[in-house]
N, C-alpha and C positions, 0 to 999 in steps of 0.2 A: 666642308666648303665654306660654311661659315668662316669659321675660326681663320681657311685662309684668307678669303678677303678685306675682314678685319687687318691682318699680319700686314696685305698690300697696302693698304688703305695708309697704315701709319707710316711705312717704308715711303710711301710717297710724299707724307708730310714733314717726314724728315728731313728727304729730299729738298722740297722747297723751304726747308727751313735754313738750309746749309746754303742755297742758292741765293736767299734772302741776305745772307751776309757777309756777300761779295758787292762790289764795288759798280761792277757792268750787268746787263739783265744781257745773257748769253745763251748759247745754244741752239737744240732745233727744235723748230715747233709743229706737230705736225698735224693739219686740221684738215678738216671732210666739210665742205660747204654744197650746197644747190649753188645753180647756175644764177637766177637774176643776183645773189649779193656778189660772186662773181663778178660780176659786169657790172655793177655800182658801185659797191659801197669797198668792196674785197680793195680794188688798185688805191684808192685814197689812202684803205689802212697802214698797205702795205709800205708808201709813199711814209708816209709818219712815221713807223716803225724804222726805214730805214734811218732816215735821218734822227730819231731818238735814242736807238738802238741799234747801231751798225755791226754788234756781234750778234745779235740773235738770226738766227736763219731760219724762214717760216715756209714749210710744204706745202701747199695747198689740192687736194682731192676732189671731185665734184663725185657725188653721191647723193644717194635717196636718204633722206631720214634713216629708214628701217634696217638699212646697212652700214648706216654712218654709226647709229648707237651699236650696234655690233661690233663693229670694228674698233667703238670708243670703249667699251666694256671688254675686249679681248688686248687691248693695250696696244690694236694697230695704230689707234689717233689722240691727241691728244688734248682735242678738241673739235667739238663739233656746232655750226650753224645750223642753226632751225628757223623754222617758221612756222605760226600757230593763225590758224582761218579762225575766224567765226562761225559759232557751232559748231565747228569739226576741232577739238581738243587735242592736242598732244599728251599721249598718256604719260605720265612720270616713272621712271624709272629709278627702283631703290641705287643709292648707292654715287646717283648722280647728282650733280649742282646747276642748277640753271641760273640765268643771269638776263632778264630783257635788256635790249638797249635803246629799240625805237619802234613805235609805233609806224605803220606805213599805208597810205589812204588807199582805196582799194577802188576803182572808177570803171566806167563804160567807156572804151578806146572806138569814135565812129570815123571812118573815112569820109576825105573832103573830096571826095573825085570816085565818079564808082556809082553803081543800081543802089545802093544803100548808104549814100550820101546826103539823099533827101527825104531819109526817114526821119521818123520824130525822134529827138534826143531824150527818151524813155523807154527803158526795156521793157516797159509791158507792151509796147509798140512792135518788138523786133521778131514775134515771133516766126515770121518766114524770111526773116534776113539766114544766110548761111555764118556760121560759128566759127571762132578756131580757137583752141580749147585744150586745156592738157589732159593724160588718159583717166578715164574714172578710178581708175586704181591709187591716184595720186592726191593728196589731200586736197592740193589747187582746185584737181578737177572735180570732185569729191564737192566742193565748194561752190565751182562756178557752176557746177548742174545745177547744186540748191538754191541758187541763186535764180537761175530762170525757172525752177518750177515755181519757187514763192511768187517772182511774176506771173505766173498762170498758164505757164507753157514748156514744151521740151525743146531744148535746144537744136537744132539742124546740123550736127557739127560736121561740116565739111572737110576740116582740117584738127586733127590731132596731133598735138604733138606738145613736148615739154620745155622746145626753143623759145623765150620770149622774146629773143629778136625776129622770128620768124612769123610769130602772131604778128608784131607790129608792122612787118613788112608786108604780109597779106591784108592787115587793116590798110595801110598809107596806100597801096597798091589797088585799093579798090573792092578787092575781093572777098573779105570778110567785117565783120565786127566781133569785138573780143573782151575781156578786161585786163587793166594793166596798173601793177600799183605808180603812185607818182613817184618812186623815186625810180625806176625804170626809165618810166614816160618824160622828167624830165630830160634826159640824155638823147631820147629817141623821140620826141615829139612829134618833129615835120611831115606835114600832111596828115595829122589828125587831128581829132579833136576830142578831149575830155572830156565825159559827163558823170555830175556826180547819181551815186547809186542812192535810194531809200534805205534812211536809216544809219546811210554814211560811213559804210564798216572800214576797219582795218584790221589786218594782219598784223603780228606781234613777231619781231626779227629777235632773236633770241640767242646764246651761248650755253653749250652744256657740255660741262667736264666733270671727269672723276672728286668726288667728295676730297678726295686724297690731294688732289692736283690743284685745289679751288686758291689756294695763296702763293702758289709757286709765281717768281718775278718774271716768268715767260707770258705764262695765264694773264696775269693782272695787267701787265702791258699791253698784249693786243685786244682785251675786253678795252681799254680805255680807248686806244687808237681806234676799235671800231665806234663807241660812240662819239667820238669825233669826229669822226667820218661820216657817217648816217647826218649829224645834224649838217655838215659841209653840202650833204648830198641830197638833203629834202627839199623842195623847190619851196 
């Protein structure tokens, strides 16, 4: 098993060796992302890619982590989006290349309208406000629990789920309070209000492709396109 992954490893740097000296960055690219880069940062790239590179063709999959890297280790994808919480670590996985591109601020999302609109803009404050929250099985969530207990409390979560347009629309709506990083929150603002959290965490928005793959002219283009994107897309 060794010996073959080695074998792929270099067939793939051959690959983008050969790709590297052609003329167009071409072909398909096929990447496993989460939902909020999706909805941010994902259409700007795409946006630049086209007009930079109008041969290359880019697939895009929404996926968890844990079957993104599977799927990138089994040669379904060709790249995968991640994102790394505070305190909660993304394990490294042999074989793979990671690449950050942007830090992203991490805040208390509170309703302007609403029974918990005229709470204190402090989570040690919230602890009987009702929550909405992604499932504990998901790093987010994983994260935003640890978040309210280091506040001193367990969260109420009324609402579960891994939609963060759906958090925001139950925050605007009245109905919960939640957190939301700001490059989300830029786009989706209206009727909330940001507060910042203790200690002032971000999450780390990240790329990770095969060792094999890390110079091909497909790779290094939409690494560049997303951080260009990201900074177009931080408030």
């Amino acid at each position: 098993v060794e010996h073959t992954e080695a074998v792929l490893a270099r067939l793939e740097q051959a690959e983008a060796a050969l790709a590297a000296a052609q003329t167009e960055v071409r072909g398909t690219l096929r990447v496993a992302s989460f939902q909020s880069v999706l909805l941010s940062i994902g259409p700007i790239a795409l946006t630049l890619l086209a007009e930079r590179h109008p041969e290359l063709q880019v697939e895009i999959t929404q996926r968890e982590v844990t079957s993104a890297y599977e799927g990138l280790l089994a040669h379904d994808f060709d790249l995968v989006l991640g994102e790394e919480y505070p305190v909660v670590p993304e394990p490294h996985s042999a074989g793979v290349h990671r690449e950050d591109f942007t830090p992203d601020a991490l805040r208390l999302a509170m309703p302007t309208t609403g029974p918990f609109a005229e709470l204190e803009s402090d989570i040690g404050a919230l602890s009987g406000a009702s929550w909405a929250v992604d499932p504990e099985s998901s790093t987010t969530g994983r994260w935003e629990r640890a978040t309210c207990r280091a506040a001193g409390f367990e969260a109420i979560v009324r609402f579960e789920t891994t939609d963060p347009l759906l958090h925001a629309h139950l925050v605007r709506t009245g109905h919960a309070v939640s957190f939301m990083s700001e490059i989300i929150a830029a786009q989706h603002l209206a009727g909330m209000r940001l507060v910042a959290l203790p200690g002032d965490p971000h999450r780390v928005l990240f790329t990770a492709v095969r060792d094999g793959r890390a110079e091909h002219p497909a790779i290094r283009a939409f690494r560049e396109a997303l951080t260009e994107a990201a900074s177009q897309a931080t408030p």
